[in-house]
Backbone as JSON Lines, residues from 0, in Angstrom:
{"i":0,"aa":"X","n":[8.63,6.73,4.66],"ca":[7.33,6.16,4.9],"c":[6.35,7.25,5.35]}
{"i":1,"aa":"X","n":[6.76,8.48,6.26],"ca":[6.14,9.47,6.37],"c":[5.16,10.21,5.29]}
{"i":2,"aa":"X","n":[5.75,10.16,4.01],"ca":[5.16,10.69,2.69],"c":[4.02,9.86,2.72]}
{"i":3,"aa":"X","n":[3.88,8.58,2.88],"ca":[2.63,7.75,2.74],"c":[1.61,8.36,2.83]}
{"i":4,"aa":"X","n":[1.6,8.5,4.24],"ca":[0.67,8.66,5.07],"c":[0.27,10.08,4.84]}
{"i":5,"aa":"X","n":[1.31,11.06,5.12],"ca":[1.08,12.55,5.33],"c":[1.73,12.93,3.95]}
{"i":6,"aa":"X","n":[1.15,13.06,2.63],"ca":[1.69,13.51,1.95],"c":[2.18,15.24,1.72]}
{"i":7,"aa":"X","n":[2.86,15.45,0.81],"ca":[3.42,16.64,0.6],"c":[2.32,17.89,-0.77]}
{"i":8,"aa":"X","n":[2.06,18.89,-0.05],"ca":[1.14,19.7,-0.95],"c":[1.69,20.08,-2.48]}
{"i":9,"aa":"X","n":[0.68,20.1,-3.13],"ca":[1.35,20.28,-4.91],"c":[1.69,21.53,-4.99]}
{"i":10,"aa":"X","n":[2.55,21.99,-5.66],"ca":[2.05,23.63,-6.26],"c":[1.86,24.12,-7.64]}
{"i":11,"aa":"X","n":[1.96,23.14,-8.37],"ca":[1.33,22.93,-9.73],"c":[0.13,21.71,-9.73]}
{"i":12,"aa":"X","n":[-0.35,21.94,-10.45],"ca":[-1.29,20.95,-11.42],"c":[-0.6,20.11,-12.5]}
{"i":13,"aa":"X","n":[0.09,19.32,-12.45],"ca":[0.49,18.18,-13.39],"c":[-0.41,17.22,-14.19]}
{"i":14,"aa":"X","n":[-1.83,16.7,-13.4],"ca":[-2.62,16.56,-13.81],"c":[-4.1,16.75,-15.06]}
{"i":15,"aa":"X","n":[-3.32,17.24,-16.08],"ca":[-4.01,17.84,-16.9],"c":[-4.94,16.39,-17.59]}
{"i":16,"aa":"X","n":[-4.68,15.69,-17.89],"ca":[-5.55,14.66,-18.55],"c":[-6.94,14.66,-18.46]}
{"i":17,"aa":"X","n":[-7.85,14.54,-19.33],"ca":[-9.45,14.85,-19.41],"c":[-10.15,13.76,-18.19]}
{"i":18,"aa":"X","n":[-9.6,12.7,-17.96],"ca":[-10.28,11.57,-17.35],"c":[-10.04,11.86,-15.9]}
{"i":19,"aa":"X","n":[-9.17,12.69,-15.34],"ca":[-8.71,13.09,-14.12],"c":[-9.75,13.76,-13.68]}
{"i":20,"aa":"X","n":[-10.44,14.66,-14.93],"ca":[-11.35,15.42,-14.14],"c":[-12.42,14.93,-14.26]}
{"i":21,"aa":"X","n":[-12.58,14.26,-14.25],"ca":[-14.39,13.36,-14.58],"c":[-15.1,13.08,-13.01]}
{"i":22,"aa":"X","n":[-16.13,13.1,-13.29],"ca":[-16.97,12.95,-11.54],"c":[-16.36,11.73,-11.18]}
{"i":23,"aa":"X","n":[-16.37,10.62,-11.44],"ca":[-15.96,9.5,-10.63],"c":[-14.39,9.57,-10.17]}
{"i":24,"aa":"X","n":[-13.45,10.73,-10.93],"ca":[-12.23,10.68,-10.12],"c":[-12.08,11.79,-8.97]}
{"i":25,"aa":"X","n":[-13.23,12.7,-9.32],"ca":[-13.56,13.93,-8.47],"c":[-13.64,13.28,-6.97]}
{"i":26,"aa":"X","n":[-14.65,12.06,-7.49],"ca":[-15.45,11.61,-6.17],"c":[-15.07,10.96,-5.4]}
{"i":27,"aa":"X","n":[-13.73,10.04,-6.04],"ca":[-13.05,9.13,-5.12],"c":[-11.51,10.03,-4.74]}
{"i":28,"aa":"X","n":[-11.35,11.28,-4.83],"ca":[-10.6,12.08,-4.55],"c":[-10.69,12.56,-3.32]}
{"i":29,"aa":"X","n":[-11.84,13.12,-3.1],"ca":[-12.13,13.57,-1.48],"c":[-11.7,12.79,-0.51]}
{"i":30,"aa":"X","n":[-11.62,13.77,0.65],"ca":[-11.16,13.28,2.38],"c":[-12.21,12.78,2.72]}
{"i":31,"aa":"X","n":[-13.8,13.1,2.12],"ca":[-14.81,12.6,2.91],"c":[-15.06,11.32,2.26]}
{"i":32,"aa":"X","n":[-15.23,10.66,0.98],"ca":[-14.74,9.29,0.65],"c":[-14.03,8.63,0.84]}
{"i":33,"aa":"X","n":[-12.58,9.28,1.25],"ca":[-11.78,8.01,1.73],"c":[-12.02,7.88,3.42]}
{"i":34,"aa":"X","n":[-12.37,8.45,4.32],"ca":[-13.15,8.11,5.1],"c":[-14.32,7.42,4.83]}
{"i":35,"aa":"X","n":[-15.09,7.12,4.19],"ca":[-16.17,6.7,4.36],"c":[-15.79,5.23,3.56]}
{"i":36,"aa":"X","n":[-14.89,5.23,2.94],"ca":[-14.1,3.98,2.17],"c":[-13.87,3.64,3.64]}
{"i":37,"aa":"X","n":[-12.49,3.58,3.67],"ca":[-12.34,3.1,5.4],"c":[-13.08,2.61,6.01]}
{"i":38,"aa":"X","n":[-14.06,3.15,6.41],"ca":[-15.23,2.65,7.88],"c":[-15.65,1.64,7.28]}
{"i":39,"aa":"X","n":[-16.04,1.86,6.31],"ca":[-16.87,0.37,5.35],"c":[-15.92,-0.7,5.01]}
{"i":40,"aa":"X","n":[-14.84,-0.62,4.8],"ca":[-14.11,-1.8,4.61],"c":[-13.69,-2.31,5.92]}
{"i":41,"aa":"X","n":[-13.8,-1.38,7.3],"ca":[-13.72,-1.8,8.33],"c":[-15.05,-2.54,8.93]}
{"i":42,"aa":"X","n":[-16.0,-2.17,8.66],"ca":[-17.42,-2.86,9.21],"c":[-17.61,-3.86,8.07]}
{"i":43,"aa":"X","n":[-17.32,-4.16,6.93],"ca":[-17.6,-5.65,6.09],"c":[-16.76,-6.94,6.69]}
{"i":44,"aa":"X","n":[-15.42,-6.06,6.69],"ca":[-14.57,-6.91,7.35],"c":[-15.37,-7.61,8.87]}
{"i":45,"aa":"X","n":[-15.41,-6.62,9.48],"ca":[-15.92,-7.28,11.23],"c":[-17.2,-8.1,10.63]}
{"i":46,"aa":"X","n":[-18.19,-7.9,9.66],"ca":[-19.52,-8.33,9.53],"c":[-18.64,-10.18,9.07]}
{"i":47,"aa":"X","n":[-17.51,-9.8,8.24],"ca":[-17.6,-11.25,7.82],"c":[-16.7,-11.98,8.93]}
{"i":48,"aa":"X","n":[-15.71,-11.53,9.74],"ca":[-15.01,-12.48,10.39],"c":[-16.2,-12.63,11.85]}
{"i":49,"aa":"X","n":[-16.94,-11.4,12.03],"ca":[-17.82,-11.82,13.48],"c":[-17.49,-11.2,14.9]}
{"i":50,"aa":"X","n":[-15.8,-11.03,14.86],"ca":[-15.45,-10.27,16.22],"c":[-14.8,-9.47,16.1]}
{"i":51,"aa":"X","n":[-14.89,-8.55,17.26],"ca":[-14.69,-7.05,16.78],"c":[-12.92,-6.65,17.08]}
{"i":52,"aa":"X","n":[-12.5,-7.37,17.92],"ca":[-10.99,-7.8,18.21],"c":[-10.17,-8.19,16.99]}
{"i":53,"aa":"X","n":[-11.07,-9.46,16.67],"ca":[-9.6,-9.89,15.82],"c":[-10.06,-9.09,14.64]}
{"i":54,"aa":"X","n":[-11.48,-8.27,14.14],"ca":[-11.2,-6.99,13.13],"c":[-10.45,-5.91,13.15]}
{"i":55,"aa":"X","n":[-10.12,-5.75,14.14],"ca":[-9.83,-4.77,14.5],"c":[-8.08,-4.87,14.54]}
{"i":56,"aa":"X","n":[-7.62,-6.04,14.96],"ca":[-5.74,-6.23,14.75],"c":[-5.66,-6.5,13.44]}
{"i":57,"aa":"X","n":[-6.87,-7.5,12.63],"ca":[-6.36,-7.82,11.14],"c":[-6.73,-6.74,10.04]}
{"i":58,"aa":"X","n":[-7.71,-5.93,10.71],"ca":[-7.68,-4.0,9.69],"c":[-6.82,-3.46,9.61]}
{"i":59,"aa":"X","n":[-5.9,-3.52,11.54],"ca":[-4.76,-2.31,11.26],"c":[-3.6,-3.42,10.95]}
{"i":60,"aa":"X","n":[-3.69,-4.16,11.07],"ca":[-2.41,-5.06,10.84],"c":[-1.91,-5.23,9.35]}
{"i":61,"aa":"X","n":[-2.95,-5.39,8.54],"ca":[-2.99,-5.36,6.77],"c":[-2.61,-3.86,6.43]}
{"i":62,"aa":"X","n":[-2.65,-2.65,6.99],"ca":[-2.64,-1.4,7.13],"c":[-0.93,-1.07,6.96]}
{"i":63,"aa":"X","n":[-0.94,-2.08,8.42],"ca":[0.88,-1.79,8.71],"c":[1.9,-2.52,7.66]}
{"i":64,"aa":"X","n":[1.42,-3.65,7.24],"ca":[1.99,-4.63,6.29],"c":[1.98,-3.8,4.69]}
{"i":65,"aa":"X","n":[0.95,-3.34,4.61],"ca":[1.15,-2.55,3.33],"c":[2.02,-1.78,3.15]}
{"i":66,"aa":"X","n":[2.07,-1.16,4.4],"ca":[3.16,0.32,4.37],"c":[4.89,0.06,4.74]}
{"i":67,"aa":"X","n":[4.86,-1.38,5.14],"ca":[5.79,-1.9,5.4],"c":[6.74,-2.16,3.53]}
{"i":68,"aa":"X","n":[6.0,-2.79,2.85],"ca":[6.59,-2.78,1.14],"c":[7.71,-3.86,1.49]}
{"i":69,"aa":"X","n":[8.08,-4.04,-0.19],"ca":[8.87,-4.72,-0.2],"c":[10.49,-4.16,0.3]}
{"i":70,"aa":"X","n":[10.67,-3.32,0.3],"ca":[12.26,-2.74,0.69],"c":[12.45,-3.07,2.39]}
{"i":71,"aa":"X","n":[11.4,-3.44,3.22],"ca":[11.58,-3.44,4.51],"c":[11.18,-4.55,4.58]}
{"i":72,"aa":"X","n":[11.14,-5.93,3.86],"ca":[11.05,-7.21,4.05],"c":[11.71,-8.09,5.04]}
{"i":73,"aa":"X","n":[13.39,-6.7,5.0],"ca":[14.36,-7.75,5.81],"c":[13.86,-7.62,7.42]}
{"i":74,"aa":"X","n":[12.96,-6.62,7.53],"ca":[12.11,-7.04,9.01],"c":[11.08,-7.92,9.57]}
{"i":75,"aa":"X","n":[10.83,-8.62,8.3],"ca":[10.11,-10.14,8.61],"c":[10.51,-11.09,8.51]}
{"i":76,"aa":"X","n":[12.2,-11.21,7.52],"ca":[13.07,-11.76,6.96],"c":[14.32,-11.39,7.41]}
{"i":77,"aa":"X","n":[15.54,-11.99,8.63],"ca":[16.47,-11.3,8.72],"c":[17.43,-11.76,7.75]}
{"i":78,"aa":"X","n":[17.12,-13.65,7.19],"ca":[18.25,-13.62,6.3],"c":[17.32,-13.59,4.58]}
{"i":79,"aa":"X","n":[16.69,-12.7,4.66],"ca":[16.16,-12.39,3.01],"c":[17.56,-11.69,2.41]}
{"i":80,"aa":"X","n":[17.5,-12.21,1.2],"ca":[18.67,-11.54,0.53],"c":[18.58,-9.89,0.1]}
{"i":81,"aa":"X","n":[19.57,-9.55,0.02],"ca":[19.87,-8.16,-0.05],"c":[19.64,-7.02,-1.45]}
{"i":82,"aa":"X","n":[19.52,-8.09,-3.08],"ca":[18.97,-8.15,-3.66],"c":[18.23,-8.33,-4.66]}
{"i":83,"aa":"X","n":[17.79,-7.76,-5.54],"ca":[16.86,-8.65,-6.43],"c":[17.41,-9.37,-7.27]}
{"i":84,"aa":"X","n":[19.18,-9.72,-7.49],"ca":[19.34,-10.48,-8.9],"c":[19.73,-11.87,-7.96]}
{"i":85,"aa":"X","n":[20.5,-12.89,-8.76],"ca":[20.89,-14.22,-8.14],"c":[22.05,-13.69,-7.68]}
{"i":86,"aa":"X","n":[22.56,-14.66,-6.86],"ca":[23.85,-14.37,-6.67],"c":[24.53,-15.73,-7.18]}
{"i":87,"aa":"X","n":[24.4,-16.05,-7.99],"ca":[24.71,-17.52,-8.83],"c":[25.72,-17.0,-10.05]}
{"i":88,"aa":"X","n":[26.99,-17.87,-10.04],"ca":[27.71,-17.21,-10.94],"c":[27.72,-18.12,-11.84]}
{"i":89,"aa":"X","n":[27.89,-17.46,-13.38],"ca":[27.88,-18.13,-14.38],"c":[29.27,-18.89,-14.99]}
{"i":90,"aa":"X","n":[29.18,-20.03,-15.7],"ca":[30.94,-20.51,-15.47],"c":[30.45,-20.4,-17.42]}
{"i":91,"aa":"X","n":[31.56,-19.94,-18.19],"ca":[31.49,-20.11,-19.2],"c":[32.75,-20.76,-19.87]}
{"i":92,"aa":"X","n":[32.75,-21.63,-20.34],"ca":[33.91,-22.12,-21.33],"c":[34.25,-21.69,-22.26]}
{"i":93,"aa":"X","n":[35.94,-21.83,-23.07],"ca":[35.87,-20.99,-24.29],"c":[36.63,-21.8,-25.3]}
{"i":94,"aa":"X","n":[36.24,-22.11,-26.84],"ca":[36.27,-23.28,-27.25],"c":[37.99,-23.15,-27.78]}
């Protein structure tokens, strides 16, 4: 979960595709946009619920839930199953 947050530096360019480099991916690339993303989805939020409390647990709380994913479900879920197929067995007859 560390990688999330603090990712790991490139040392190649993998990114070669023409659309990668276009101003609008330039622009939503920067540290100073995704800051400024942030604050604003934090102040629409408070503008529409009204208080600055419960914006403020349901910003970082949606924050923590994201980063939480589906593989760490069984911490909201202790008896969620373990995993993704059935555990239903099939009975087949044979003529």
């Amino acid at each position: 979960m560390y990688l999330c947050v603090m990712p790991y530096r490139c040392n190649e360019n993998l990114a070669v595709d023409e659309i990668l480099q276009s101003r609008t991916f330039r622009v939503v690339a920067s540290p100073f946009y995704a800051i400024i993303a942030q604050a604003l989805s934090f102040y629409l939020l408070w503008k529409i619920v009204g208080d600055l409390k419960f914006a403020l647990v349901m910003w970082f709380g949606m924050r923590i839930f994201a980063l939480m994913g589906k593989h760490d479900s069984k911490l909201l879920d202790p008896h969620a199953a373990t995993s993704d197929t059935d555990d239903t067995t099939m009975i087949t007859t044979t003529p």
